[in-house]
C-alpha positions in Angstrom: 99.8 90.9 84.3 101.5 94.2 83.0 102.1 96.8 85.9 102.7 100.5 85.0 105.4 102.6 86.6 106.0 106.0 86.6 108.4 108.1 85.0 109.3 111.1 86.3 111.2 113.2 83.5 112.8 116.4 82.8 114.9 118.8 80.5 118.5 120.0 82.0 120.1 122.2 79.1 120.5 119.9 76.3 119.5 116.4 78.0 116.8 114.8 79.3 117.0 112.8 82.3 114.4 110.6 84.2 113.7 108.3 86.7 110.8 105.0 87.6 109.4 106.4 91.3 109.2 103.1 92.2 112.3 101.5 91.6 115.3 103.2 92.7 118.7 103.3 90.4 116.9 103.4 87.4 117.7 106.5 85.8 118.8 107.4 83.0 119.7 110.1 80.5 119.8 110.8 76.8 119.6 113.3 74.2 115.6 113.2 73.3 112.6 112.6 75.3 111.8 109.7 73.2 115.1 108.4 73.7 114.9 108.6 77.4 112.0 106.4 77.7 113.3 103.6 75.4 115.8 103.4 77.8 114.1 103.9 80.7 111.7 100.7 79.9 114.7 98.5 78.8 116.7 99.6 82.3 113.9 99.0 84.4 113.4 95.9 82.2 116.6 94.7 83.3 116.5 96.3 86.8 113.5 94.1 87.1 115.2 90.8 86.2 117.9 91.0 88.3 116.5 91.9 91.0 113.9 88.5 90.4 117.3 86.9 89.9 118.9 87.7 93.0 115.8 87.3 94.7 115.5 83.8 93.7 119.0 83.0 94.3 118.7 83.8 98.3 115.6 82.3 98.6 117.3 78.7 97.8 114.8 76.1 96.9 111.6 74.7 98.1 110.0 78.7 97.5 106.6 79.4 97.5 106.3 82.6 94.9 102.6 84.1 95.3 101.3 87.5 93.8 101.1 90.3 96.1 98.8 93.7 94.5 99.4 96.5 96.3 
């Protein structure tokens, strides 16, 4: 299942810098608005991982790992 995030984005003088609303340190910024939100999908691409990663890691073995929609 793909989920959608949100982007919020704006202009400051010659960059563009953004953030996902709901997934906090992923920000970034870069020169064009296209640009911005290649990298904002590949950070929170990674953000996304690790945080599975780490997740996993605590949680130790014998985990149970349903799906929660909210």
């Amino acid at each position: 299942m793909e989920r959608v995030y949100t982007a919020v984005i704006k202009q400051d003088g010659d960059w563009w810098i953004g953030w996902i609303e709901e997934i906090p340190g992923v920000n970034c910024q870069e020169a064009s608005r296209e640009k911005l939100l290649e990298t904002l999908r590949i950070t929170l691409q990674e953000a996304l991982e690790l945080n599975r990663e780490v997740a996993l890691t605590a949680a130790g073995e014998d985990v149970s790992i349903p799906p929660i929609k909210g």
